[in-house]
C-alpha positions in Angstrom: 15.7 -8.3 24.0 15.6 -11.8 23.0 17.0 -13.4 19.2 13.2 -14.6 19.1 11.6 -11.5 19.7 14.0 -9.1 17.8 13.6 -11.8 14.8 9.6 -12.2 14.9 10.1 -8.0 15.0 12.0 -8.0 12.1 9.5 -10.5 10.3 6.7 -8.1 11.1 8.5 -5.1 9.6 8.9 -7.0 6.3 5.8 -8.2 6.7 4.5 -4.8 7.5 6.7 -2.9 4.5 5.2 -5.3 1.6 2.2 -4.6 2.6 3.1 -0.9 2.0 4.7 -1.9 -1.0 1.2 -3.5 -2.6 0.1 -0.4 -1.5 2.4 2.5 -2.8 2.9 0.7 -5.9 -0.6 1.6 -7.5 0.0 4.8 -5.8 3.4 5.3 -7.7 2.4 3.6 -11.0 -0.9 6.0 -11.0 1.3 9.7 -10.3 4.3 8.1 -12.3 2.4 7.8 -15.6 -1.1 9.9 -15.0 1.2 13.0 -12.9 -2.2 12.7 -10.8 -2.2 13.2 -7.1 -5.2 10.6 -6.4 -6.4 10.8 -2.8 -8.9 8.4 -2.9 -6.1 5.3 -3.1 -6.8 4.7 0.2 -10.3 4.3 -0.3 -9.8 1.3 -3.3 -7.4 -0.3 -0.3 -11.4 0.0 2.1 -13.4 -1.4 -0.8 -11.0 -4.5 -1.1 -10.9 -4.9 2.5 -14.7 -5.0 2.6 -15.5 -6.9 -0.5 -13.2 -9.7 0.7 -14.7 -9.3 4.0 -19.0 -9.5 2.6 -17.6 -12.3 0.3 -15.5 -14.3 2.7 -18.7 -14.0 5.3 -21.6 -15.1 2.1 -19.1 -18.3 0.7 -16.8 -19.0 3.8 -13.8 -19.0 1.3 -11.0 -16.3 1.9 -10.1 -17.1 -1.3 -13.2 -16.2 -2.8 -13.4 -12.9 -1.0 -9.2 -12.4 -2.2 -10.6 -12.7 -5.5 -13.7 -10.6 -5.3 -11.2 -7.7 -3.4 -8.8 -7.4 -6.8 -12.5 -7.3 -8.7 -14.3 -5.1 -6.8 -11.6 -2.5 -6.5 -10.4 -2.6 -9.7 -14.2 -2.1 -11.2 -14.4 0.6 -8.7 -10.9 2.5 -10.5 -12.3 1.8 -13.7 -15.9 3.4 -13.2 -13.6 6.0 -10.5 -11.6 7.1 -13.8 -13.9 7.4 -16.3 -16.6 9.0 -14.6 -14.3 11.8 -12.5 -10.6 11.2 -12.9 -9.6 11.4 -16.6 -11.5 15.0 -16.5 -8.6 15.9 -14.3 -5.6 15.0 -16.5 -5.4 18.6 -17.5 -6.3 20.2 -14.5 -3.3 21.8 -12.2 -2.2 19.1 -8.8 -5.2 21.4 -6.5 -8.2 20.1 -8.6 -7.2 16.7 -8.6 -6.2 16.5 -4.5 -10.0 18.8 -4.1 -11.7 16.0 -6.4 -10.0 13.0 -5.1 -10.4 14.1 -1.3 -14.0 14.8 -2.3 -14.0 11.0 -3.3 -13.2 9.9 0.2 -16.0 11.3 1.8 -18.1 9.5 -1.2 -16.2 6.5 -0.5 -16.5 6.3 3.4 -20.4 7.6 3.4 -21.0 4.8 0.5 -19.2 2.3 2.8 -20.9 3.2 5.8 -24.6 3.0 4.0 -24.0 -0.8 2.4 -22.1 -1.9 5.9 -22.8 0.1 8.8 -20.4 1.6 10.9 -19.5 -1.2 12.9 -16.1 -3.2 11.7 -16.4 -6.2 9.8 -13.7 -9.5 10.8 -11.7 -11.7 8.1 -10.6 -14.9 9.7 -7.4 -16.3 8.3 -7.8 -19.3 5.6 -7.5 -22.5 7.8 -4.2 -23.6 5.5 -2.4 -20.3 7.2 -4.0 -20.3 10.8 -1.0 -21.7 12.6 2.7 -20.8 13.0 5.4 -22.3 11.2 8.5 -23.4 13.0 12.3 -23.0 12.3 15.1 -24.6 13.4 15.7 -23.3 17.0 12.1 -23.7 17.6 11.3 -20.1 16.9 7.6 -19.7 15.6 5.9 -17.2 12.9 2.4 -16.8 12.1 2.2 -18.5 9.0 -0.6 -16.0 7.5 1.9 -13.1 8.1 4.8 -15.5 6.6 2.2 -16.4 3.6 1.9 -12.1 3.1 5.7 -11.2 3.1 5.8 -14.2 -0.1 2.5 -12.7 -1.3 4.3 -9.4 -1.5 7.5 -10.3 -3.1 5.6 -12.2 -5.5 3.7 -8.9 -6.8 7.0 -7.2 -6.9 8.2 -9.6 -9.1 4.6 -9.6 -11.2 5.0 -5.7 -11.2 9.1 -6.2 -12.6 8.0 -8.6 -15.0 5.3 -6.4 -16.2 6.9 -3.1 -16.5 9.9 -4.9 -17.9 8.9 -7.7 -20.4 5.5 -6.6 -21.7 3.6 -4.6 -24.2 1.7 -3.2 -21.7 4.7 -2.4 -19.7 6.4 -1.3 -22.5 3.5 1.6 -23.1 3.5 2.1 -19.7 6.5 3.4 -19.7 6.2 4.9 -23.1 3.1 7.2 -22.0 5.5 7.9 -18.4 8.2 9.3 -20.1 6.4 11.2 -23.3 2.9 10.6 -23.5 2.5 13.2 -26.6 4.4 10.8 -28.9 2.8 7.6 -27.9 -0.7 9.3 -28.6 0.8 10.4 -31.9 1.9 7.0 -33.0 -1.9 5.6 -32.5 -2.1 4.1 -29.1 -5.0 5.1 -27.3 -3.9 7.0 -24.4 -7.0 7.2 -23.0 -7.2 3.0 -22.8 -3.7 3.3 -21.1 -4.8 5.2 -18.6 -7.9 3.4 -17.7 -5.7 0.0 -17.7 -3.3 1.7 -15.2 -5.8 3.3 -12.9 -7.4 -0.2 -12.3 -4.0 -2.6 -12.0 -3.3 0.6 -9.7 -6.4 0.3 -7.6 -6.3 -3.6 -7.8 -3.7 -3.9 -5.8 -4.6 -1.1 -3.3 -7.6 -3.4 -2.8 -5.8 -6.8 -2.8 -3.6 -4.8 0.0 -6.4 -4.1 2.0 -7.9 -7.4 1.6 -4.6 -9.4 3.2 -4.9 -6.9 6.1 -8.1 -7.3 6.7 -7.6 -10.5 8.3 -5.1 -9.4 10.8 -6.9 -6.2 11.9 -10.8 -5.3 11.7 -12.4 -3.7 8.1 -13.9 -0.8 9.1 -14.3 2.9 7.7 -11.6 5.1 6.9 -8.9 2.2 7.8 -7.5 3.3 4.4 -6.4 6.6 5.3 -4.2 6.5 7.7 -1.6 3.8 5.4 -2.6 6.2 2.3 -0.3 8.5 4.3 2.5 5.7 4.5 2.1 5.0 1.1 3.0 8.8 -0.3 5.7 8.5 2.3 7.0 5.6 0.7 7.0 7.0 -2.9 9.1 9.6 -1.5 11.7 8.0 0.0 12.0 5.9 -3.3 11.0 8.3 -5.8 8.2 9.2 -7.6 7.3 6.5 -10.4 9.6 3.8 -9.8 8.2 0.5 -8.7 12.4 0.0 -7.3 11.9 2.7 -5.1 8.7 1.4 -3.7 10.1 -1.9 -3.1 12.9 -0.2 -1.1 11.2 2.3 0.2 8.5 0.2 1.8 11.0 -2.5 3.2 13.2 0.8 4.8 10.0 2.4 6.5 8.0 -1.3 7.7 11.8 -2.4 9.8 11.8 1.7 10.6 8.4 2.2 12.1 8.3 -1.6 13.7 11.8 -2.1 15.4 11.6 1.5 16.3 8.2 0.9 18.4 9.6 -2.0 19.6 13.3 -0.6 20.4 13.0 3.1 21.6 11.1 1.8 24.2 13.7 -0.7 25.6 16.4 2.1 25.2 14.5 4.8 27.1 14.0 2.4 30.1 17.7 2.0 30.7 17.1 5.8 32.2 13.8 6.2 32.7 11.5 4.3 34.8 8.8 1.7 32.3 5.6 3.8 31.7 8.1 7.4 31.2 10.2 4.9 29.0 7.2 3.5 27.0 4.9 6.9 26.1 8.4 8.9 25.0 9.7 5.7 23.3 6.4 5.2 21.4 6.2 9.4 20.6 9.5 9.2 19.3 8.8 5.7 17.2 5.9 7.4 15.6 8.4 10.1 14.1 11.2 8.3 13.1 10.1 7.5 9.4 9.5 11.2 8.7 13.0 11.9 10.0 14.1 9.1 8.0 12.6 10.7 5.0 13.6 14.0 6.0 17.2 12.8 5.9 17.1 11.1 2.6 15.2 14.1 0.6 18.3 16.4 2.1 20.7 14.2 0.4 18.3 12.7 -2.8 16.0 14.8 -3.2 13.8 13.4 -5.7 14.5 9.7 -3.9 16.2 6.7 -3.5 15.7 5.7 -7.6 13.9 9.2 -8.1 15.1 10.5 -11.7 17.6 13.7 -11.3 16.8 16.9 -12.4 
C-alpha cells in the first residue's frame, strides 16, 4: 500500500468517526440525562438528511438546506418528546425501545409518503467540490476535509456547552440527580425538552453532511443508529469524551480494516478469496474491538465505575 492511499484511508476514518461522533453525541447526551433508550435517533439523522436534501433542491443553496436539516430535526424532537417520549420517563428500558421502534416505522412510512421511495441526491456546495492539495501533492476531497473540521468544531461547541454554561451546568445537574434540581425550581420538564432537541439537532445536521456523499433515502438512518450505540459503549454511557473517542477508535477501525484485511489475506490467498474473507472479517472487527474493551472497562472508556 501506498503513503497516499494509507493516508487518504486514514482521512476517511476520521472523516468517517466525526461523523459518528455528531451522531452518538445526541444519542449519549439523550440516555445520559433522560436514562431513555430512544430508537428513533436514527430516524431525526433521515429527516435532516431529507430536509437539507427538499431544501437544497427548492433554493439551490446547501447551506440553506444545512440550516433547514438542524430546524427540521430539532422541531421534529421537540414535537417527538412532548407528544410520546416524556410519557416514557417513568416507564421500565422495554416501553421506551417498543415506543421508539414504533417511531421508526412512523418515521420511514411518513418519509416514504412526502418523498417516495426513490433516493433523493445532495450535491456538494461549489466552495468544497474539489480536492485540496498538500505538500507531496497528495489530494483530499475538500467536502470530506470541510466535515472532519465541521466535526471537531461541534465537539468543541458540545465541551463548551456542557462545560461553561447554564444550560450545561443543569445538564449535568439533572444527569447526575435530577430529584434535587426539580426541587430547587428548575423545570425539569423544559430540560428535557431542550436536550431532546440539541440531541436530535445534531442527529439531523449528521445526516445532512452525509447526505451529500451518499444518496438520502429511507431507513439510511438505521444502520449508523447501530454504530452510534456502539460508540457510546466503547466510550461510556453519557460522556460526550467518550463519544469523541469512541467514534474516532471505531471510524480508523471499520475503514483501515476494510481497506487492510484485504491486502493481508492476499499475501496467502488468491484476490477475490482474499477480498470476501478480508471484507467478512472487517465488518466484525469493531464489535471485537468493543468486546475487548467492555472485558477490561466495562462501563467504557470514560464510562463512570460502579
Amino acid at each position: 500500500m501506498s503513503l497516499s492511499l494509507f493516508l487518504e484511508q486514514v482521512l476517511n476514518g476520521l472523516q468517517f468517526g466525526v461523523m459518528l461522533f455528531v451522531m452518538a453525541a445526541g444519542l449519549t447526551l439523550v440516555f445520559g440525562v433522560m436514562g431513555l433508550i430512544n430508537l428513533a435517533h436514527g430516524s431525526l439523522y433521515m429527516v435532516g438528511a431529507f430536509a437539507c436534501a427538499a431544501v437544497a433542491a427548492a433554493t439551490g443553496s446547501f447551506w440553506l438546506g444545512l440550516a433547514a436539516s438542524l430546524a427540521a430535526a430539532a422541531l421534529a424532537g421537540v414535537i417527538v418528546e412532548i407528544v410520546v417520549i416524556r410519557r416514557l420517563y417513568t416507564r421500565d428500558h422495554l416501553d421506551q425501545v417498543l415506543a421508539t421502534f414504533a417511531l421508526i416505522l412512523m418515521f420511514s412510512e411518513g418519509t416514504r409518503w412526502l418523498f417516495g421511495s426513490f433516493p433523493l441526491y445532495l450535491n456538494t456546495p461549489e466552495i468544497l467540490s474539489g480536492p485540496i492539495t498538500f505538500p507531496g501533492g497528495f489530494q483530499y476531497p475538500a467536502y470530506r476535509l470541510a466535515i472532519i473540521v465541521i466535526g471537531f468544531a461541534v465537539a468543541g461547541g458540545l465541551f463548551w456547552l456542557i462545560g461553561s454554561t447554564r444550560l450545561g451546568i443543569r445538564i449535568r445537574a439533572g444527569e447526575s440527580d435530577r430529584e434535587m434540581i426539580n426541587a430547587l425550581g428548575i423545570d425539569i420538564g423544559k430540560l428535557y425538552t431542550a436536550v431532546f432537541a440539541l440531541g436530535a439537532a445534531l442527529a439531523g445536521f449528521a445526516g445532512a453532511l452525509v447526505g451529500a456523499i451518499q444518496s438520502v433515502q429511507v431507513g439510511m438512518g438505521e444502520p449508523v443508529l447501530i454504530l452510534a450505540f456502539v460508540v457510546i459503549v466503547i466510550g461510556g454511557i453519557g460522556s460526550i469524551s467518550g463519544a469523541l473517542i469512541g467514534s474516532i477508535l471505531v471510524g480508523l477501525t471499520d475503514t483501515l480494516g476494510r481497506t487492510l484485511l484485504p491486502l493481508v489475506f492476499s499475501t496467502f490467498m488468491d484476490n477475490s478469496a482474499a477480498t470476501s474473507t478480508g471484507s467478512a472479517l472487517a465488518s466484525m472487527l469493531i464489535y471485537i474491538l468493543m468486546a475487548a474493551i467492555l472485558v477490561f472497562r466495562p462501563t467504557g472508556l470514560f464510562g463512570a465505575r460502579s
